[in-house]
C-alpha positions as CSV (number, residue, x, y, z in Angstrom):
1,X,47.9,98.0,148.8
2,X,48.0,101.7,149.6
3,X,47.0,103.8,146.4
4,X,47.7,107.8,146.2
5,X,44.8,110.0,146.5
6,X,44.1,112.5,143.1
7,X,44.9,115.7,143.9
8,X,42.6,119.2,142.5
9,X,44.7,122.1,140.6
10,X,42.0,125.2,139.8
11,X,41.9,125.1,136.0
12,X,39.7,126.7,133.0
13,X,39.0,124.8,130.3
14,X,39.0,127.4,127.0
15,X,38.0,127.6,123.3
16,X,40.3,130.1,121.5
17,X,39.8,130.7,118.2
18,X,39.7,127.3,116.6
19,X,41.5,125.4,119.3
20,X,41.0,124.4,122.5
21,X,43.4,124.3,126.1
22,X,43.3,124.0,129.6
23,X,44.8,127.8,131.0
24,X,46.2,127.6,134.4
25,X,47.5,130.3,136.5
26,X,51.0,130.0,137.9
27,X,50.0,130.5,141.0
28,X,47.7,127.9,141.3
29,X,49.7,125.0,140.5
30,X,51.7,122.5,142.8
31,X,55.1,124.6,143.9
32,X,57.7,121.7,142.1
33,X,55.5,122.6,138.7
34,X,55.6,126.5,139.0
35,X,59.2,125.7,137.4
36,X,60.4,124.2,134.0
37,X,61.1,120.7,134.1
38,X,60.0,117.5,134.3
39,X,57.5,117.2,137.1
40,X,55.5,120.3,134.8
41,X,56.0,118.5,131.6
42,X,54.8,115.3,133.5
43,X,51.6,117.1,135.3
44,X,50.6,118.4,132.1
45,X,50.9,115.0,130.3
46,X,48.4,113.5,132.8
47,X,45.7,116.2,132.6
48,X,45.3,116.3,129.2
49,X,45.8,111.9,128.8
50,X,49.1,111.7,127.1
51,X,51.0,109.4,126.3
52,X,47.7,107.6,124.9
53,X,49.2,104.7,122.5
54,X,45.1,104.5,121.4
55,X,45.5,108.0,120.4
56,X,42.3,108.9,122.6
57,X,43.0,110.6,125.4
58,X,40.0,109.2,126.9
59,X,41.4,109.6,130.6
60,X,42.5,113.4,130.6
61,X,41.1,116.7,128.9
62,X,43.1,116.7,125.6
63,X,41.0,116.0,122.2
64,X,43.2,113.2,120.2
65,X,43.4,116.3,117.9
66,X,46.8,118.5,117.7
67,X,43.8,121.8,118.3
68,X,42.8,120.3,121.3
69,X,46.0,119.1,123.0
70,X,47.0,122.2,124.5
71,X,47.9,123.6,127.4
72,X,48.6,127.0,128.4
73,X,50.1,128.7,131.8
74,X,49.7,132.6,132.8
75,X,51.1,134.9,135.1
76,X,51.7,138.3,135.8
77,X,53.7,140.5,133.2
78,X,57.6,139.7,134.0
79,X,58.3,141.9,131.3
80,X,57.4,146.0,131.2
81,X,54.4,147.9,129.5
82,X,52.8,144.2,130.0
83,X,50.1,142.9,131.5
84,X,50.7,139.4,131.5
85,X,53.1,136.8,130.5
86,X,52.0,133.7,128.1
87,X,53.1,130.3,127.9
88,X,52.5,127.6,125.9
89,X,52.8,123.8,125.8
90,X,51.9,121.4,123.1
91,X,51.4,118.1,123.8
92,X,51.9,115.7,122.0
93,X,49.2,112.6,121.9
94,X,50.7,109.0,121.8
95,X,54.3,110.2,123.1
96,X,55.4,111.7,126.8
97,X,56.3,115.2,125.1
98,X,55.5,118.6,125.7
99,X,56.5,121.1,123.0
100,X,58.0,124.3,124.2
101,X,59.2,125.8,120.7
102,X,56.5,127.7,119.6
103,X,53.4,129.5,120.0
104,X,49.6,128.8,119.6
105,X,48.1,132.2,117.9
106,X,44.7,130.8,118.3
107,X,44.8,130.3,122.2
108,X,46.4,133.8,122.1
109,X,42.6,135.2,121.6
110,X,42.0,133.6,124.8
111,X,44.4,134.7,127.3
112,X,43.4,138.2,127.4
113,X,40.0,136.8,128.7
114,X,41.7,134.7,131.2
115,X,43.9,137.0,132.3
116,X,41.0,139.9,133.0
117,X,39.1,137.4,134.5
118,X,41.8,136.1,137.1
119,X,43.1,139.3,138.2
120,X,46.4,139.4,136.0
121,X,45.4,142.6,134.4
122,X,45.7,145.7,136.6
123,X,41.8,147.0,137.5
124,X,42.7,150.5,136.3
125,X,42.6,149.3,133.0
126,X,39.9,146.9,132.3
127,X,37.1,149.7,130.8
128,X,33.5,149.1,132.7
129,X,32.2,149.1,128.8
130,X,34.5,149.0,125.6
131,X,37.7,147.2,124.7
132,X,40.4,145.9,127.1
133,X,43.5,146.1,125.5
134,X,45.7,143.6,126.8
135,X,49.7,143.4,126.5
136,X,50.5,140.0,126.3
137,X,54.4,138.7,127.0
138,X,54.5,135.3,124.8
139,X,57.3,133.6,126.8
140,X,58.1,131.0,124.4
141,X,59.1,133.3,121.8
142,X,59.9,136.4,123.5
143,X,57.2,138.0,121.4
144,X,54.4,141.4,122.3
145,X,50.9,140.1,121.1
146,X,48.0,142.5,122.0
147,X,44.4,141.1,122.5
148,X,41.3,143.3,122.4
149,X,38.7,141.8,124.5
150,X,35.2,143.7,124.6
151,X,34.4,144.5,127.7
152,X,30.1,145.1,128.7
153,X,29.6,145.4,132.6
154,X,33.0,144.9,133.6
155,X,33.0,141.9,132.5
156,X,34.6,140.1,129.5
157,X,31.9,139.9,126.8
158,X,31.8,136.5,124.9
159,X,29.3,136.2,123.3
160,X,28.8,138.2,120.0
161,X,28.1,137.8,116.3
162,X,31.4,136.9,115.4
163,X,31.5,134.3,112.6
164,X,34.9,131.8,112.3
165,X,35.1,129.4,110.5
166,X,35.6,126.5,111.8
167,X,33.9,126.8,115.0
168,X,30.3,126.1,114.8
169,X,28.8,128.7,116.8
170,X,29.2,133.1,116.8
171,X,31.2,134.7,119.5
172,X,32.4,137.9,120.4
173,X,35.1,138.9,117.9
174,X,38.7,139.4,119.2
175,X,41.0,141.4,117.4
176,X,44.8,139.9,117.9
177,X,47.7,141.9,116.5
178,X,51.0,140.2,116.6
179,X,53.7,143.0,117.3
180,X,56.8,143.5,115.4
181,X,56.9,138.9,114.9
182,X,59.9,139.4,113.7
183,X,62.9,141.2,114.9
184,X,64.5,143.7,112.9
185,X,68.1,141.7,114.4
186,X,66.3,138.1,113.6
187,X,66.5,136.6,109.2
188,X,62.6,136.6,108.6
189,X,63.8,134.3,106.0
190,X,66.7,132.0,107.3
191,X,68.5,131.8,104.5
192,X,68.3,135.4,103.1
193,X,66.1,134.4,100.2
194,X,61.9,134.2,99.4
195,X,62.3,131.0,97.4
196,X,65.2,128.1,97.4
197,X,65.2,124.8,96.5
198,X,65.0,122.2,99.2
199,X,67.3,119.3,98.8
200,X,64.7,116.1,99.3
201,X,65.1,112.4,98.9
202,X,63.7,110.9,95.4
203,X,61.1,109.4,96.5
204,X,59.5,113.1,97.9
205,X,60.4,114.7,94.6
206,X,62.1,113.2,91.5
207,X,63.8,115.7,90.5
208,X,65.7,115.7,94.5
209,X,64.6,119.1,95.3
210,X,61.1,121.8,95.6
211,X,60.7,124.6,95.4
212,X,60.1,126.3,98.8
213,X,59.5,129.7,101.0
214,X,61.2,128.8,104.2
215,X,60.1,132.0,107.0
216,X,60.1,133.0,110.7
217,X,56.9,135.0,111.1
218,X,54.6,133.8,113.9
219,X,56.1,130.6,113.3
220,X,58.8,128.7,111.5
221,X,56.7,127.8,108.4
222,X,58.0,126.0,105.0
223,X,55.3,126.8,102.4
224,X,55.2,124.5,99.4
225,X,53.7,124.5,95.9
226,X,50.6,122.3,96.0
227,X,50.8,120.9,92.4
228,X,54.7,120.5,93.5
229,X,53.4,117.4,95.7
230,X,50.7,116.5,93.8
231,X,47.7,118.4,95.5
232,X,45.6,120.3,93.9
233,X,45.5,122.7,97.0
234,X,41.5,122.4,98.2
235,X,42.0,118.8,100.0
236,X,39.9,118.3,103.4
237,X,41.7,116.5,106.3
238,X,40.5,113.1,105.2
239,X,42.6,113.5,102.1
240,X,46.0,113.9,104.0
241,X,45.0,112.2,107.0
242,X,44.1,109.2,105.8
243,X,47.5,108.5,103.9
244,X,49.7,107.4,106.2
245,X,52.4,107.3,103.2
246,X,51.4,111.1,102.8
247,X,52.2,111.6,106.3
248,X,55.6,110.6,106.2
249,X,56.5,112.8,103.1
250,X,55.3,115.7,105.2
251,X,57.1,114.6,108.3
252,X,60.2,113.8,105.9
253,X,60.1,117.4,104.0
254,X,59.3,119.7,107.7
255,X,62.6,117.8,109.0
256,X,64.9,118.0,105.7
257,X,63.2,122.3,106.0
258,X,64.0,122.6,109.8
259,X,67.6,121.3,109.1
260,X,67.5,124.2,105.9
261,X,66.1,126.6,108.2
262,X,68.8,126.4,111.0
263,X,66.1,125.0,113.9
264,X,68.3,121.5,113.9
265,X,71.5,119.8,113.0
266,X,70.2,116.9,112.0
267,X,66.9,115.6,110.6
268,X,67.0,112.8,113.3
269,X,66.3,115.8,115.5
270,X,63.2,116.3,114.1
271,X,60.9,114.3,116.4
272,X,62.0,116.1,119.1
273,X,60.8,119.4,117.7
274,X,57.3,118.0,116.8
275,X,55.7,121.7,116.6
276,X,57.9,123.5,114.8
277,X,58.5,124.4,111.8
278,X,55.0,123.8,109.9
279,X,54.7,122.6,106.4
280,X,51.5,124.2,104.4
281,X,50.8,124.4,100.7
282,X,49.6,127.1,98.4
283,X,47.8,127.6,95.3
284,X,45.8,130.0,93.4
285,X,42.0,130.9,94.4
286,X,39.5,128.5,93.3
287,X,36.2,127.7,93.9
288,X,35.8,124.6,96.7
289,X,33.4,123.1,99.0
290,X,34.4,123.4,102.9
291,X,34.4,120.4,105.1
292,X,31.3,122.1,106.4
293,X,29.4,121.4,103.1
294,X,29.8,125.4,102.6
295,X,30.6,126.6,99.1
296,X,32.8,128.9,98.6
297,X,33.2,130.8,95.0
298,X,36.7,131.6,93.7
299,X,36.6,135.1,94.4
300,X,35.9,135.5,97.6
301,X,39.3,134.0,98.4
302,X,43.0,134.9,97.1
303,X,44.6,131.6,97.7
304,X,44.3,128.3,98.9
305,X,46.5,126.7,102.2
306,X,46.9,124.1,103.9
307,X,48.8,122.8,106.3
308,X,50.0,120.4,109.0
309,X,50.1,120.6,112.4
310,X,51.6,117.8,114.8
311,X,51.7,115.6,112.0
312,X,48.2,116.1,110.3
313,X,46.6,118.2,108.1
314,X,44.6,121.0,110.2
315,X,41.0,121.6,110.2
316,X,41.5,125.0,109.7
317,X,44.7,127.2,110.2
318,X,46.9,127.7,113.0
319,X,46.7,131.3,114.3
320,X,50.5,131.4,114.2
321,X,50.6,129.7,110.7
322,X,47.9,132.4,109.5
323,X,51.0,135.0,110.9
324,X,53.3,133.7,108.6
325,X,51.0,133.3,105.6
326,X,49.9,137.1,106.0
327,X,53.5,138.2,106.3
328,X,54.7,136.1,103.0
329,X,51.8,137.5,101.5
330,X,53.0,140.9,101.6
331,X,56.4,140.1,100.1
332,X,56.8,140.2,96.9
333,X,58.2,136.9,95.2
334,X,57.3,134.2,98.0
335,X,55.1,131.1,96.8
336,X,52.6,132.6,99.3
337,X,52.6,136.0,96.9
338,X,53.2,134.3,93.7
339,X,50.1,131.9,94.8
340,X,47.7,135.2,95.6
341,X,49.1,136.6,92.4
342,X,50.7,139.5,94.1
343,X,53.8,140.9,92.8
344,X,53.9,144.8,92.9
345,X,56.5,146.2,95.5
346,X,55.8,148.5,97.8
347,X,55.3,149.3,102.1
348,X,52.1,149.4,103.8
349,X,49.4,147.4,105.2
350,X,47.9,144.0,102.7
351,X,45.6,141.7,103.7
352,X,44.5,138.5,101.7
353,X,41.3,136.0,102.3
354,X,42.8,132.6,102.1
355,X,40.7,128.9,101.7
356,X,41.5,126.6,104.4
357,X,39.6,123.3,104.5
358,X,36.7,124.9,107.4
359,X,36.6,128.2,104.7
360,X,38.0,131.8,104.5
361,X,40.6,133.7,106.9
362,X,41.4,136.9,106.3
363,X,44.4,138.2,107.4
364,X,46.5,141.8,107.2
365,X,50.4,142.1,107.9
366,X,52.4,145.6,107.4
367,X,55.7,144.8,106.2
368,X,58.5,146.8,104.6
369,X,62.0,146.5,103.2
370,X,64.6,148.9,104.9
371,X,68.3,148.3,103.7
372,X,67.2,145.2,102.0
373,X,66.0,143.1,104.5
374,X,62.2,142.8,104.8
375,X,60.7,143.5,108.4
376,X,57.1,143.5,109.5
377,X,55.6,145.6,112.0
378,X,52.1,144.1,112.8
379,X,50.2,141.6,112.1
380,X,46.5,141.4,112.8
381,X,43.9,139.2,112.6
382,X,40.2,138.5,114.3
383,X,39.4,135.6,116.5
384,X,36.4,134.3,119.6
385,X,37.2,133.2,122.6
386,X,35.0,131.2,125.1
387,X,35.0,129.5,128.4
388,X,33.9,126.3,128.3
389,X,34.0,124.9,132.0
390,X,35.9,126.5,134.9
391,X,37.0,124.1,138.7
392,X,39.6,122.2,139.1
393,X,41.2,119.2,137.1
394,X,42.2,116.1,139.1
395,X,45.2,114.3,138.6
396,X,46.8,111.4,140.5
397,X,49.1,113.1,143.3
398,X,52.1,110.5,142.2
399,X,51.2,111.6,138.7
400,X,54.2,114.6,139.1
């Protein structure tokens, strides 16, 4: 019996922020994948070990985690005043899916790096010391995010003094500003109000409903009241992740929300649109332990959140998420405000420090109301990048 030969497609294997992805260039893959479709979705499944019914991914580069079950594909800006377009695939771990819907903000600290380092970045503008400012095209949102990447030689600097939490080791610190998230013609909040009730089966809630901030900001993100679901609000993963009862009321809530939100007809639809929206939960700043044994005192924090990604609790926050937690921060009125305890009115830049279960994120939005409809025009927040391995990935040539 005749068996088909792997085949080698260059890849770079990338920690960004507190996730983790294979980056391709367009260029570089097989012609049938440089297109949408299924022989890209299927070549992607294969490198990173999906669908894995153990829930492994023993047999490809993906890390049984939602953070490390990424993938991401660049290529030169399609788009003007950009350097280079962005584009994102989830996927998923025990299914044949690649998600499309969204972005990963923490990834996005990363492609600047790549992109300088592969050429996609005109010469002219990489500085031979100093920061690179990159304008990045995210394609799967149709969103400007710009990266700046410190620059020492000529080279992209990446290793620095940088602390994040939830990455063990210092890096060079990336600042990532997320342009203008939401469009002045797009509802930041899809039903035109900061809090409604969400209509949930008994069992969830017994009085049939929660409250809930439902908002387009990075990401689709429904933000819940943590004593609402019975959380106090500083749970580590084990707490959620380890309730498989738990589990479902999230997954039952983020598809009752994405039907509320206008992402899907029908809540069946839901496990079709496994990365979006994300469910998190909020409450006021007190004093926890990190999963890294680290304590952190009450005021050095303004809230607590949490929240799920891919159908688990996160280790620490979605870069996307943190988007839409620093732009319902500055709003007066959503549970995200109400949980930081801010409620004066007024423009301008805020920032809050959030608890997350790895520790503290701090993160600024500028947001105003003009004719009564809330826009924001940046938000920004600081991130590491750093290559982990660089070559090729192999793949079985029949696997696409």
């Amino acid at each position: 019996m005749a068996f088909v030969p792997q085949v080698k497609i260059p890849a770079t294997y990338i920690r960004g922020g507190t996730s983790k992805g294979v980056f391709f260039n367009l260029t570089d893959l097989p012609e049938r994948c440089q297109v949408p479709g299924e022989a890209r979705d299927n070549m992607l499944l294969r490198v990173i070990g999906s669908p894995d019914p153990y829930g492994k991914q023993t047999d490809g580069m993906g890390g049984a985690t939602s953070s490390t079950s990424k993938t991401v594909i660049l290529a030169k800006a399609t788009v003007a005043d950009h350097d280079v377009d962005y584009l994102f695939g989830q996927v998923a771990i025990d299914k044949a899916f690649v998600d499309w819907s969204g972005n990963c903000g923490n990834l996005t600290a990363a492609v600047g790096s790549f992109a300088i380092s592969n050429g996609l970045v005109e010469a002219s503008r990489v500085p031979e010391n100093g920061i690179c400012v990159v304008r990045i095209w995210q394609k799967n949102i149709s969103k400007t995010i710009v990266a700046h990447v410190p620059i020492t030689n000529g080279e992209v600097q990446e290793t620095g003094d940088f602390e994040l939490d939830g990455v063990t080791f210092p890096a060079a610190e990336v600042q990532v500003d997320f342009v203008a998230p939401v469009d002045p013609s797009e509802a930041m909040f899809p039903t035109g109000n900061v809090v409604d009730e969400l209509a949930v089966p008994t069992h969830i809630s017994e009085t049939g409903s929660l409250a809930v901030t439902m908002i387009s900001a990075g990401i689709p993100t429904i933000f819940l009241n943590a004593e609402d679901i019975g959380y106090t609000g500083t749970e580590l993963q084990d707490a959620i992740n380890n309730d498989e009862a738990a589990l479902a009321r999230f997954e039952t809530i983020r598809a009752y929300g994405a039907v509320k939100m206008g992402l899907i007809k029908d809540i069946g639809e839901a496990a079709g649109r496994q990365h979006t929206p994300k469910v998190a939960f909020v409450t006021t700043a007190q004093e926890y332990t990190s999963s890294s044994g680290k304590a952190i005192a009450s005021n050095e924090i303004d809230l607590h959140v949490r929240a799920l990604s891919m159908g688990k609790l996160h280790h620490a926050m979605m870069g996307t998420a943190a988007v839409a937690i620093g732009t319902a921060a500055a709003i007066p009125g959503t549970l995200v405000a109400l949980a930081a305890g801010i409620t004066a009115d007024g423009d301008g830049p805020k920032s809050v420090t959030f608890g997350h279960p790895s520790g503290t994120l701090k993160v600024g939005a500028e947001a105003e109301k003009v004719n009564d409809a809330w826009t924001v025009k940046k938000v920004s927040m600081s991130r590491s990048a750093r290559v982990l391995m660089e070559g090729w990935v192999r793949i079985p040539g029949d696997s696409f």
